[in-house]
N, CA and C atoms of all chains as a GROMACS GRO file, in nm:
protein
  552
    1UNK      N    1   2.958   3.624   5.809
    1UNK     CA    2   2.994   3.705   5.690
    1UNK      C    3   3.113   3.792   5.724
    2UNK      N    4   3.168   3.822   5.623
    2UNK     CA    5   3.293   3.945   5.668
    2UNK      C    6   3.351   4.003   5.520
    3UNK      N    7   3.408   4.102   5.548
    3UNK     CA    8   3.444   4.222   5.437
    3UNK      C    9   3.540   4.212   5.342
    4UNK      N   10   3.526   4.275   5.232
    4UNK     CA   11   3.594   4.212   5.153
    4UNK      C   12   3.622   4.360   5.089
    5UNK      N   13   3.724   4.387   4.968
    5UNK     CA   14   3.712   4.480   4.856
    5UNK      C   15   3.698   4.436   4.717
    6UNK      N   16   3.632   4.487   4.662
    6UNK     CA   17   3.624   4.382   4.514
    6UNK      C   18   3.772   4.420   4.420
    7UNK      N   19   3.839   4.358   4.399
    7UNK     CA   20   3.991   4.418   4.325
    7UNK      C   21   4.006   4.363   4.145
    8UNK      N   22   3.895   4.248   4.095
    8UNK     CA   23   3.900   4.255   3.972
    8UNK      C   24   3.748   4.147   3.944
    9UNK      N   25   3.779   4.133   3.794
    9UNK     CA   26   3.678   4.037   3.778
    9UNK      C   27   3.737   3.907   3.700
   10UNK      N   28   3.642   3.767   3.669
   10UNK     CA   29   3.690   3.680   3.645
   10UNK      C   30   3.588   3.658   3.512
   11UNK      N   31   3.650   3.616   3.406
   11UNK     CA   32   3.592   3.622   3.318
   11UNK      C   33   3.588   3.463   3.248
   12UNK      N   34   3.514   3.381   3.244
   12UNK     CA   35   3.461   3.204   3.262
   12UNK      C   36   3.411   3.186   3.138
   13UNK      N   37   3.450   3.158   3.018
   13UNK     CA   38   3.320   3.100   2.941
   13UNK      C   39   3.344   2.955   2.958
   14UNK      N   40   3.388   2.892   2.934
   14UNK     CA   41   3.386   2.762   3.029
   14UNK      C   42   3.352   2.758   3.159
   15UNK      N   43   3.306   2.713   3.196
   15UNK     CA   44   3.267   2.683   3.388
   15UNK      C   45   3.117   2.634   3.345
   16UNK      N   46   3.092   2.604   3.504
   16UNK     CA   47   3.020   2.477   3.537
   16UNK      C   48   2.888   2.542   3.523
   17UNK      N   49   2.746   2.463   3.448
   17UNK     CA   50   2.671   2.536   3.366
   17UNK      C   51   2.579   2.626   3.511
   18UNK      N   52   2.580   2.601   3.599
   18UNK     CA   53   2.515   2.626   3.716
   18UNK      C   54   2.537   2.732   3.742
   19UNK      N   55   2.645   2.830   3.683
   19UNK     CA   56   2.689   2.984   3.717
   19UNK      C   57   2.619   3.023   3.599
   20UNK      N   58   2.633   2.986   3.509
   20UNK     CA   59   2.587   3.091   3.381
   20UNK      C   60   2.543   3.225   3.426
   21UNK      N   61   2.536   3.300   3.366
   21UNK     CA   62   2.471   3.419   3.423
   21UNK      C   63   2.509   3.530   3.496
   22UNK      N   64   2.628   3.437   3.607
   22UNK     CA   65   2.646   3.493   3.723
   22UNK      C   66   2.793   3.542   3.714
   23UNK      N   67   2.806   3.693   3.746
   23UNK     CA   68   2.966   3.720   3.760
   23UNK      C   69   3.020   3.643   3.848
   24UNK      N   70   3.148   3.680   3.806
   24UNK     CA   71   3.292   3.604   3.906
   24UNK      C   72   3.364   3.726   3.903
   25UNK      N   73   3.374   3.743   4.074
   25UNK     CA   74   3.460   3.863   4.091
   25UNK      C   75   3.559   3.827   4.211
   26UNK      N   76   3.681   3.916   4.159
   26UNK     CA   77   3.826   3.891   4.284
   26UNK      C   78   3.813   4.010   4.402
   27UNK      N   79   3.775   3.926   4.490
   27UNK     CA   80   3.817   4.011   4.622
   27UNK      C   81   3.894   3.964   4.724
   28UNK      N   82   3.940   4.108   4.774
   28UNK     CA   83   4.026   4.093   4.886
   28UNK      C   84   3.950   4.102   5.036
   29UNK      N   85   3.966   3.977   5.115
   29UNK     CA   86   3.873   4.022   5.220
   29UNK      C   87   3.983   4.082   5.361
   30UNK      N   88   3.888   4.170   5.372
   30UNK     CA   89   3.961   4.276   5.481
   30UNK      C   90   3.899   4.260   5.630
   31UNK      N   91   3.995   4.374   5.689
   31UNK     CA   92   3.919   4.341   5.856
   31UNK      C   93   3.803   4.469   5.864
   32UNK      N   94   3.739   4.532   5.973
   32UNK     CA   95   3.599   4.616   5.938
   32UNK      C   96   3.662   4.740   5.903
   33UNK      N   97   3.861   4.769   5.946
   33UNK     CA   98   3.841   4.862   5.940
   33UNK      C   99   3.927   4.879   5.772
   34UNK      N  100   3.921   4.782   5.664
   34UNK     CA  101   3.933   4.757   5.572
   34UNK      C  102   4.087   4.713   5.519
   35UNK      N  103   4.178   4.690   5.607
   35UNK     CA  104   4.314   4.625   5.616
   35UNK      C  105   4.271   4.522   5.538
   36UNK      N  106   4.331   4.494   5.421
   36UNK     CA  107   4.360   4.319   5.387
   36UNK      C  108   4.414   4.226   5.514
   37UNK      N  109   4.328   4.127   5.460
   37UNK     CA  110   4.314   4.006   5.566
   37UNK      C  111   4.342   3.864   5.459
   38UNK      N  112   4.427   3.794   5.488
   38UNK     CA  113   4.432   3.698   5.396
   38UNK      C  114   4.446   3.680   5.266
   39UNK      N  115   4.457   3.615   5.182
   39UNK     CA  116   4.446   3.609   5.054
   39UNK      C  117   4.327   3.625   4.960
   40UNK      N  118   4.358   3.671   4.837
   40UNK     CA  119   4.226   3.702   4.743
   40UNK      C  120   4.146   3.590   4.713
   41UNK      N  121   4.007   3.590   4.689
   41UNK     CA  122   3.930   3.487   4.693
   41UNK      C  123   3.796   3.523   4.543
   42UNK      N  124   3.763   3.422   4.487
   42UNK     CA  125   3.670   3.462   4.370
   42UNK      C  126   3.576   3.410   4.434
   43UNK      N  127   3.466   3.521   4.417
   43UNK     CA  128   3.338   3.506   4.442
   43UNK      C  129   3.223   3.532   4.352
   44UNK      N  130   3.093   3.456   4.389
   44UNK     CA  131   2.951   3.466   4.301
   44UNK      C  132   2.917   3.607   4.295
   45UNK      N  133   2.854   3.695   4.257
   45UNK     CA  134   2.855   3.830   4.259
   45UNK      C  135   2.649   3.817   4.253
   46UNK      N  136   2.580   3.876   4.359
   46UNK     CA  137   2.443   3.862   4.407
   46UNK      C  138   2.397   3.992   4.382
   47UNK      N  139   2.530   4.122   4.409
   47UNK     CA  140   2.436   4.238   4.403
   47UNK      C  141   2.505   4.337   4.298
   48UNK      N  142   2.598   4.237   4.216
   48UNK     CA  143   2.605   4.393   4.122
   48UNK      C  144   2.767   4.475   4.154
   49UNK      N  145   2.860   4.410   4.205
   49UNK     CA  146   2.925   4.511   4.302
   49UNK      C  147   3.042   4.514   4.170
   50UNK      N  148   3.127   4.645   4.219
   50UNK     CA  149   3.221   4.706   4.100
   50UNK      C  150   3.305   4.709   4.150
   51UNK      N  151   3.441   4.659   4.097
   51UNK     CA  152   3.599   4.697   4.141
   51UNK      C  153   3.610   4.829   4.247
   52UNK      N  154   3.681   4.800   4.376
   52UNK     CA  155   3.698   4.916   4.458
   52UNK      C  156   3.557   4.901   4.595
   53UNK      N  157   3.471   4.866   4.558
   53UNK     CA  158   3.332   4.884   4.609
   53UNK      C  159   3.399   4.801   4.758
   54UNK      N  160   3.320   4.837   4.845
   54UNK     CA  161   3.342   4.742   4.992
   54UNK      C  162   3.201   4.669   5.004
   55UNK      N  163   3.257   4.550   5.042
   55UNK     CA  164   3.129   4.431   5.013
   55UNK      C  165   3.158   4.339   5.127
   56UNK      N  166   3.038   4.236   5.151
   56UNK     CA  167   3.059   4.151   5.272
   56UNK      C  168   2.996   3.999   5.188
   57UNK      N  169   3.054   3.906   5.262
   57UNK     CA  170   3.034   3.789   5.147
   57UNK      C  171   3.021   3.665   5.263
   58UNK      N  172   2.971   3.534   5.218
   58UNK     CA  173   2.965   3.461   5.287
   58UNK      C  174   3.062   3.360   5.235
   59UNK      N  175   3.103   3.226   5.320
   59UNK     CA  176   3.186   3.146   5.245
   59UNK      C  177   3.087   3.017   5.324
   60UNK      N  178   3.133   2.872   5.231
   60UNK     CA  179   3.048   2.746   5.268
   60UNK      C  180   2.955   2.747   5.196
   61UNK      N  181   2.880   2.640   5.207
   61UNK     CA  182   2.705   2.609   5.162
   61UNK      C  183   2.634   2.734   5.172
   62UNK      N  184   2.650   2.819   5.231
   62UNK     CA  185   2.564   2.893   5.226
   62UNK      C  186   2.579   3.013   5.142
   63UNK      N  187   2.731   2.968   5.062
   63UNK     CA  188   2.732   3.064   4.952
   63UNK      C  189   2.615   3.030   4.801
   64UNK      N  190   2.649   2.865   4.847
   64UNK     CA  191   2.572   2.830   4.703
   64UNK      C  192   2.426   2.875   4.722
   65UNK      N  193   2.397   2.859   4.839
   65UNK     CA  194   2.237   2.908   4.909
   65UNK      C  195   2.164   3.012   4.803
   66UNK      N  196   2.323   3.130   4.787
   66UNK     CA  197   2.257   3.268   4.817
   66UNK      C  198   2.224   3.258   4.661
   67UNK      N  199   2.242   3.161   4.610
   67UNK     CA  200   2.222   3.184   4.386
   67UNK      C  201   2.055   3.141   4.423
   68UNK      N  202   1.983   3.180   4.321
   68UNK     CA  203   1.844   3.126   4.289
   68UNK      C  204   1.863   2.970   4.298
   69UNK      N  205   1.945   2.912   4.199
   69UNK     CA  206   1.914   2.760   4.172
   69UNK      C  207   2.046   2.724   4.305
   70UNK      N  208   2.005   2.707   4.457
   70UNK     CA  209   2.111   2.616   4.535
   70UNK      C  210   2.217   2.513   4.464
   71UNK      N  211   2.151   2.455   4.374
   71UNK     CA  212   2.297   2.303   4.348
   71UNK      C  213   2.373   2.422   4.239
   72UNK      N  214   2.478   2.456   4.291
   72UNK     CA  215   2.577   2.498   4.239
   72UNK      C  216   2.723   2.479   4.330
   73UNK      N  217   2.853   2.490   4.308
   73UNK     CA  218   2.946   2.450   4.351
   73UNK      C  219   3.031   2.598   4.433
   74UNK      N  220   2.952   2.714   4.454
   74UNK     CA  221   3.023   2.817   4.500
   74UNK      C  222   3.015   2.795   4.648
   75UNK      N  223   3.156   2.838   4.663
   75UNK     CA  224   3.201   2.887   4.832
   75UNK      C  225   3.191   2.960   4.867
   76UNK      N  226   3.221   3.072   4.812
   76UNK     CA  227   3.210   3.219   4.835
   76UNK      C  228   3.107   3.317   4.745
   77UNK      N  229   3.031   3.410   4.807
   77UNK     CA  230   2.919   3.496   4.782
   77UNK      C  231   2.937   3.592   4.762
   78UNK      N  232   2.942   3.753   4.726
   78UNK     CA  233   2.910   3.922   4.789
   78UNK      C  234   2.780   3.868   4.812
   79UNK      N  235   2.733   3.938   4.963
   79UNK     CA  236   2.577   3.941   4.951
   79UNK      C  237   2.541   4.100   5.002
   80UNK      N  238   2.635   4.166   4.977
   80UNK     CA  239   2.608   4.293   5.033
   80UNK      C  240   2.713   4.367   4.974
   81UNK      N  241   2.657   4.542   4.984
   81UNK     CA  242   2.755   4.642   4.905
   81UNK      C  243   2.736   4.749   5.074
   82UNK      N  244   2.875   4.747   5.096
   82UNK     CA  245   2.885   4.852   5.232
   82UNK      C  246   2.872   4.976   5.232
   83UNK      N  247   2.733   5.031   5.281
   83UNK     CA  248   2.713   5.172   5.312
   83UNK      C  249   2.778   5.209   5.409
   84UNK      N  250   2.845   5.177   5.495
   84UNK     CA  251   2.834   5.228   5.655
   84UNK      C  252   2.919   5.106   5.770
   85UNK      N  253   3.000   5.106   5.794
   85UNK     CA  254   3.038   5.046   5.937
   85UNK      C  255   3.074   5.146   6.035
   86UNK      N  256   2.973   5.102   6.127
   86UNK     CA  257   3.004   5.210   6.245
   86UNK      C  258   3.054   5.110   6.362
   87UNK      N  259   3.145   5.142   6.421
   87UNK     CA  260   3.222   5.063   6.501
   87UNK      C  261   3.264   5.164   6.664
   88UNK      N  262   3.188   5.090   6.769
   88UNK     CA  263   3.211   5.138   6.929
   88UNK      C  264   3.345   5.190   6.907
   89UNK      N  265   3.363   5.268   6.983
   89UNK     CA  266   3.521   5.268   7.052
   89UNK      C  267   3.521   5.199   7.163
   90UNK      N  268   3.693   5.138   7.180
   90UNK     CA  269   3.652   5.021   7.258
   90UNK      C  270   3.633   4.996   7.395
   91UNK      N  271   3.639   5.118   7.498
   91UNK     CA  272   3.541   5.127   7.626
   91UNK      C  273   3.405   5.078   7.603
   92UNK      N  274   3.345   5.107   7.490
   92UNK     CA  275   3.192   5.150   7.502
   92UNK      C  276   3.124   5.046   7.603
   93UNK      N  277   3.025   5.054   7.668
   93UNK     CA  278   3.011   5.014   7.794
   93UNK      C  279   2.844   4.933   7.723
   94UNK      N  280   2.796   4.812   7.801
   94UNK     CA  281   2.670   4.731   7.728
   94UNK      C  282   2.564   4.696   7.842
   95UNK      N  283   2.486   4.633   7.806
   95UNK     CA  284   2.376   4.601   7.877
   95UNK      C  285   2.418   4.529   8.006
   96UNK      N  286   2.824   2.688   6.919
   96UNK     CA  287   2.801   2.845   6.953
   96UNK      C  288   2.930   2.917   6.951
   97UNK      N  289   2.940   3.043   6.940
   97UNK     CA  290   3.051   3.143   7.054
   97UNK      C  291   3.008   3.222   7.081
   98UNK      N  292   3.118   3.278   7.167
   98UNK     CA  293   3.064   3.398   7.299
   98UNK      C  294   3.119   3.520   7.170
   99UNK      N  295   3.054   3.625   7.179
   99UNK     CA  296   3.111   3.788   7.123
   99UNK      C  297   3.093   3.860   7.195
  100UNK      N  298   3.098   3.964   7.136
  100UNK     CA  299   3.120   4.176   7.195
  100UNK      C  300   3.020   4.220   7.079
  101UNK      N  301   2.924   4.248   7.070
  101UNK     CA  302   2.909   4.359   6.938
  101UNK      C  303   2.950   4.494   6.987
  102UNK      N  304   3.016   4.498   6.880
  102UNK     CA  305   3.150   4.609   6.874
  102UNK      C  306   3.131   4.726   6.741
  103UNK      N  307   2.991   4.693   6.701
  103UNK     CA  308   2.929   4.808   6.571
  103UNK      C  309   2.832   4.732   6.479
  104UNK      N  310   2.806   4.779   6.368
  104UNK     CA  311   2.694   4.747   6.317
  104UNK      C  312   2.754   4.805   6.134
  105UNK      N  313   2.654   4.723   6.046
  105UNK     CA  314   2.723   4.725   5.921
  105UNK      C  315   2.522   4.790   5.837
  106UNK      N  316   2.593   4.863   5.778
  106UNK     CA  317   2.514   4.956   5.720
  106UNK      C  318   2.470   4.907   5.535
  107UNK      N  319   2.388   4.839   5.475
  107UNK     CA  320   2.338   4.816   5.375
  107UNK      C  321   2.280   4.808   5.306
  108UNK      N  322   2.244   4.898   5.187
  108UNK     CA  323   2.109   4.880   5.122
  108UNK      C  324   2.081   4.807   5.051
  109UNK      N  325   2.200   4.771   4.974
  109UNK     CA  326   2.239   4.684   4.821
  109UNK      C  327   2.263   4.573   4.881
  110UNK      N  328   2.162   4.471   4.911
  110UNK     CA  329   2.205   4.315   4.969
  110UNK      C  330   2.106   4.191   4.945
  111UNK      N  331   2.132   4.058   4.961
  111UNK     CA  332   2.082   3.971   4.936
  111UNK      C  333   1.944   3.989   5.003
  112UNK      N  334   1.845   3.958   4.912
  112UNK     CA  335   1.699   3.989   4.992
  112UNK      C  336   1.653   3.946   5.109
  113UNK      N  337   1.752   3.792   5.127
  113UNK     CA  338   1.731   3.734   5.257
  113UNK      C  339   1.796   3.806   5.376
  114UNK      N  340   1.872   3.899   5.341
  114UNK     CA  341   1.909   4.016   5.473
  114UNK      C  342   1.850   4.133   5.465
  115UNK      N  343   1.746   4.143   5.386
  115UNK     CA  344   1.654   4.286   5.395
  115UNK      C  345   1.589   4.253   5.520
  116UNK      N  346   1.601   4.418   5.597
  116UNK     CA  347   1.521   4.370   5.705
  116UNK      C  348   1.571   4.345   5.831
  117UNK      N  349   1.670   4.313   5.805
  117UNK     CA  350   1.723   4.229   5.948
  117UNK      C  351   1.883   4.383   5.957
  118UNK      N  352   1.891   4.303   6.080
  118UNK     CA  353   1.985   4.425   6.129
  118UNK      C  354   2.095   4.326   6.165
  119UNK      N  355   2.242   4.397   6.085
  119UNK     CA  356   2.329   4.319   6.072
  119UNK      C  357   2.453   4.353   6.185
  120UNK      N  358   2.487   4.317   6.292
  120UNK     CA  359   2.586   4.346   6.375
  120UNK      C  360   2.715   4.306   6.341
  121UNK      N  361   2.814   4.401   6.424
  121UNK     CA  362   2.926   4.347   6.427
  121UNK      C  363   2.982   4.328   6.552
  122UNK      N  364   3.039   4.195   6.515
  122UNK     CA  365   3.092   4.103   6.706
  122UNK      C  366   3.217   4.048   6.706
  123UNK      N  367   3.265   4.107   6.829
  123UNK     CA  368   3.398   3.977   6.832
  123UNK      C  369   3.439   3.882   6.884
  124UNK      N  370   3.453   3.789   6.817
  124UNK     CA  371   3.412   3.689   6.881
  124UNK      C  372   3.530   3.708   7.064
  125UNK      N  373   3.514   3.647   7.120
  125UNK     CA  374   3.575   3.671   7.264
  125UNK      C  375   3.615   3.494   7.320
  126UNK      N  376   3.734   3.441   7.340
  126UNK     CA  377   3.804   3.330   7.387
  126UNK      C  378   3.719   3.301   7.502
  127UNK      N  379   3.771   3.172   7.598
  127UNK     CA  380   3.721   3.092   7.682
  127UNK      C  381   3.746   3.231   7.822
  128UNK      N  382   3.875   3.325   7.779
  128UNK     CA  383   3.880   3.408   7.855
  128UNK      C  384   3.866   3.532   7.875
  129UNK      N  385   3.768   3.560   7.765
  129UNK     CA  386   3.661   3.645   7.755
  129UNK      C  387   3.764   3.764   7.666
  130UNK      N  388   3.845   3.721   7.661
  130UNK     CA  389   3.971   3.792   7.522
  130UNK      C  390   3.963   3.806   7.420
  131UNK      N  391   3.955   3.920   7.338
  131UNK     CA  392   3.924   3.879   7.144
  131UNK      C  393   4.002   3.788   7.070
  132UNK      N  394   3.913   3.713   7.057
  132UNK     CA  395   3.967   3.600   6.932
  132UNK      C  396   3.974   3.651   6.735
  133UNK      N  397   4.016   3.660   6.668
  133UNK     CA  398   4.036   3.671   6.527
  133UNK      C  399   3.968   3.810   6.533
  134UNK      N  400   3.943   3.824   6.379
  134UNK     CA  401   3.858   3.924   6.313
  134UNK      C  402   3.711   3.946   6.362
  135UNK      N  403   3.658   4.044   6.363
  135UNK     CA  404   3.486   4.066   6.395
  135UNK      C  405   3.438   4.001   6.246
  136UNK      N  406   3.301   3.931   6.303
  136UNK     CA  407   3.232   3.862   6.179
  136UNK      C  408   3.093   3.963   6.196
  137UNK      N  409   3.042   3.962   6.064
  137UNK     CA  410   2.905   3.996   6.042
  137UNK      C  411   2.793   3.913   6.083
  138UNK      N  412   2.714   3.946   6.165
  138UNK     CA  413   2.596   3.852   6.199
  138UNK      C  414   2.464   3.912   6.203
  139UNK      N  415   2.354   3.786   6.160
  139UNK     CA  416   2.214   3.887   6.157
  139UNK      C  417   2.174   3.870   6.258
  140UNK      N  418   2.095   3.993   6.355
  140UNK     CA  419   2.086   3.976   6.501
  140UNK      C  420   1.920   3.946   6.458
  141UNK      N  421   1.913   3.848   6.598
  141UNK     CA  422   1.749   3.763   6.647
  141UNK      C  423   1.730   3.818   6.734
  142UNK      N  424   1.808   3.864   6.844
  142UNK     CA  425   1.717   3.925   6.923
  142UNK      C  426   1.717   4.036   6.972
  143UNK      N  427   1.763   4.114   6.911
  143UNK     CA  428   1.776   4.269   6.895
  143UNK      C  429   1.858   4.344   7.007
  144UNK      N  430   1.966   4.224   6.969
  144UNK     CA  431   2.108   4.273   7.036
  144UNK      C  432   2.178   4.430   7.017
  145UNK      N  433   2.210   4.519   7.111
  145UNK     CA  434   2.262   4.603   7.076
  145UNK      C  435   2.426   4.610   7.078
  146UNK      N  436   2.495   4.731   7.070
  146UNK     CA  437   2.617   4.722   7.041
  146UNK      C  438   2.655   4.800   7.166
  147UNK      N  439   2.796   4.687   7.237
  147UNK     CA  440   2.817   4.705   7.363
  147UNK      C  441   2.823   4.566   7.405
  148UNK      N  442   2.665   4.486   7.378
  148UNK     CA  443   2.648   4.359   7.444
  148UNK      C  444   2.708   4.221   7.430
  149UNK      N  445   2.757   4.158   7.542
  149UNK     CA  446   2.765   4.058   7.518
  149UNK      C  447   2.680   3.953   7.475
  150UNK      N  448   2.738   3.852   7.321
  150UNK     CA  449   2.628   3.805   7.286
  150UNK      C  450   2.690   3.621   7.302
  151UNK      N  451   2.545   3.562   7.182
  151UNK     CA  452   2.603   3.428   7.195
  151UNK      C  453   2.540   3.449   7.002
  152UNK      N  454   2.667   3.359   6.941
  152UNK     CA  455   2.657   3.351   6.812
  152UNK      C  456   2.626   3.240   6.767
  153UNK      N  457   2.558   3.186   6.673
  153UNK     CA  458   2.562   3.056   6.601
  153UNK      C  459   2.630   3.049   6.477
  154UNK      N  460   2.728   2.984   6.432
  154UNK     CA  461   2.734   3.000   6.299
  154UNK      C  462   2.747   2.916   6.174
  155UNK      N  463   2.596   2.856   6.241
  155UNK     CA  464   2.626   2.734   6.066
  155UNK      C  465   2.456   2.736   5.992
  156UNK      N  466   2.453   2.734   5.923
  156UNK     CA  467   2.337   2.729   5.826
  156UNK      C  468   2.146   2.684   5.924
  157UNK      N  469   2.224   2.521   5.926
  157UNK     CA  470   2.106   2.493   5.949
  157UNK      C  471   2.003   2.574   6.074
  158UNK      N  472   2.118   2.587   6.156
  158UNK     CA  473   2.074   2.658   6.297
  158UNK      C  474   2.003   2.814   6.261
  159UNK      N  475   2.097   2.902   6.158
  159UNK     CA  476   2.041   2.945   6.146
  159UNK      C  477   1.916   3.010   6.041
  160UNK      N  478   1.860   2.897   5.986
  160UNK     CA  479   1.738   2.895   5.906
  160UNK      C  480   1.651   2.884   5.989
  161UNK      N  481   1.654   2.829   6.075
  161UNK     CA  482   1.580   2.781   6.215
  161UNK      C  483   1.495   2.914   6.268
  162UNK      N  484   1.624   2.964   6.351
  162UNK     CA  485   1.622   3.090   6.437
  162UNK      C  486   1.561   3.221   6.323
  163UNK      N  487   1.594   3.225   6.243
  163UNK     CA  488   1.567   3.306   6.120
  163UNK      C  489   1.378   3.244   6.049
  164UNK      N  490   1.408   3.105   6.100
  164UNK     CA  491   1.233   3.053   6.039
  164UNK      C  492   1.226   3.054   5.872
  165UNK      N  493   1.359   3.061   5.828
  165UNK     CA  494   1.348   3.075   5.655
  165UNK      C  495   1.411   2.939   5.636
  166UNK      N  496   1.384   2.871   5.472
  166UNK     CA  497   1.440   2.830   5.431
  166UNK      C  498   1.611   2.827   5.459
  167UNK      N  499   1.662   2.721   5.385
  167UNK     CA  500   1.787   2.718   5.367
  167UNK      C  501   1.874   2.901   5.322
  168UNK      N  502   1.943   2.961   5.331
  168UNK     CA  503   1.951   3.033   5.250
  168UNK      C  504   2.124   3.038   5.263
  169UNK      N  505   2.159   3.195   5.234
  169UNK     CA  506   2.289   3.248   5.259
  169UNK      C  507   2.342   3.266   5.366
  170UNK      N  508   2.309   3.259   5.511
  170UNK     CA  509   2.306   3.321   5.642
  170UNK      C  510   2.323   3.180   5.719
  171UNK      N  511   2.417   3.213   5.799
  171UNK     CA  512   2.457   3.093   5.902
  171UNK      C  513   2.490   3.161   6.005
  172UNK      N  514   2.595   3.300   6.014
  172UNK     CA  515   2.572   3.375   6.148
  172UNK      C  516   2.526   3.436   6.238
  173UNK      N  517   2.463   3.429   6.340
  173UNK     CA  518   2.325   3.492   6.374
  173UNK      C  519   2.334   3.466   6.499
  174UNK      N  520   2.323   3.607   6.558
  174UNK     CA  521   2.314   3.632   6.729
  174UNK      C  522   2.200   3.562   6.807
  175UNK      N  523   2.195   3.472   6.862
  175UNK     CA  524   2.096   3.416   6.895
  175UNK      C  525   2.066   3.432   7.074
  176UNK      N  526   2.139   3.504   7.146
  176UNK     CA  527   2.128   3.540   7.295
  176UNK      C  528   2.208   3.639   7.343
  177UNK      N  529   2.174   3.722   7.432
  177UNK     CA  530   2.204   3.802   7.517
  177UNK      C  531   2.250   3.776   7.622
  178UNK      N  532   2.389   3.791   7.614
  178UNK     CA  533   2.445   3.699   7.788
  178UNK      C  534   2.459   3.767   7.871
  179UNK      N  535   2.409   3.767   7.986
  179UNK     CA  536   2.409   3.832   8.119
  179UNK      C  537   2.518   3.808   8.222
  180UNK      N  538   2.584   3.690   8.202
  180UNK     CA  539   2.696   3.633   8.322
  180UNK      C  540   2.756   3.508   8.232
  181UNK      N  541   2.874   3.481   8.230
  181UNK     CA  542   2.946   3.348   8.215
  181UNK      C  543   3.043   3.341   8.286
  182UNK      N  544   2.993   3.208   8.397
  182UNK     CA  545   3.091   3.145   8.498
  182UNK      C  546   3.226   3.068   8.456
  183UNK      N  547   3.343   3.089   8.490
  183UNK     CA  548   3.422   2.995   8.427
  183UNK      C  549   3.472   2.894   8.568
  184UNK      N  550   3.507   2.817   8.546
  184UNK     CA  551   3.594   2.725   8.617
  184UNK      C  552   3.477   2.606   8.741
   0.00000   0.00000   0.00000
């Protein structure tokens, strides 16, 4: 999984009947410490998330996974709304 | 597989139900020469990897429904070992 910002939404009344229901939202996926990373990507929307919000998403099969009904055609997921990244500094020393 | 660093941890309340519960790290992944490779990915830790440690990642579905013991779901990245030593050459 990895981070994203949500930057708009996608609005479908046509599309494939397997979304119904389900938002389509534009995000930008970023690095943890929220830099854009790559290009914008539309994703299934699982929890609700709002323009601006920091979110983490999956891409592959296992986006379609994350809908109730699996046979659907999505790549990309939000499966999460970011409370919190706490990140070592980079000495920090391990097991 | 790959080798990582967990290098922090991602904080969530609002998430897919199949990650309630589980404690989500953050790792980087680390080259053949133990160097950071790309971006840190999100992974759900199995074995209650902390941050600092060198780990070992899986990251494709089936493996990790397995290690996880769930169904198919959303989740394919997932810390699956604690590495103590890797020999090269």
């Amino acid at each position: 999984m990895h981070f994203a910002r949500v930057v708009g939404t996608v609005v479908c009344t046509v599309k494939v009947p397997s979304w119904r229901g389900h938002r389509l939202l534009v995000m930008q996926p970023t690095d943890p410490q929220g830099a854009d990373h790559g290009r914008t990507l539309v994703a299934v929307d699982l929890v609700s998330a709002a323009p601006g919000q920091r979110v983490f998403y999956v891409r592959g099969r296992e986006a379609a996974n994350a809908l109730p009904d699996a046979d659907n055609p999505a790549d990309a997921a939000i499966v999460g709304i970011v409370d919190d990244v706490r990140i070592l500094p980079p000495e920090g020393g391990g097991r | 597989m790959m080798l990582g660093r967990v290098v922090g941890d991602v904080v969530a309340t609002i998430k897919h139900r199949e990650l309630e519960r589980r404690k989500l790290l953050l790792v980087q992944p680390l080259g053949g020469d133990g160097a950071p490779v790309g971006r840190p990915v999100i992974a759900v830790d199995s074995v209650d990897a902390g941050v600092g440690d060198h780990v070992l990642v899986v990251d494709e579905g089936n493996g990790a429904a397995q290690v996880l013991e769930r169904p198919r779901g959303p989740v394919r990245t997932v810390v699956v070992g604690v590495v103590d030593a890797v020999t090269r050459g």
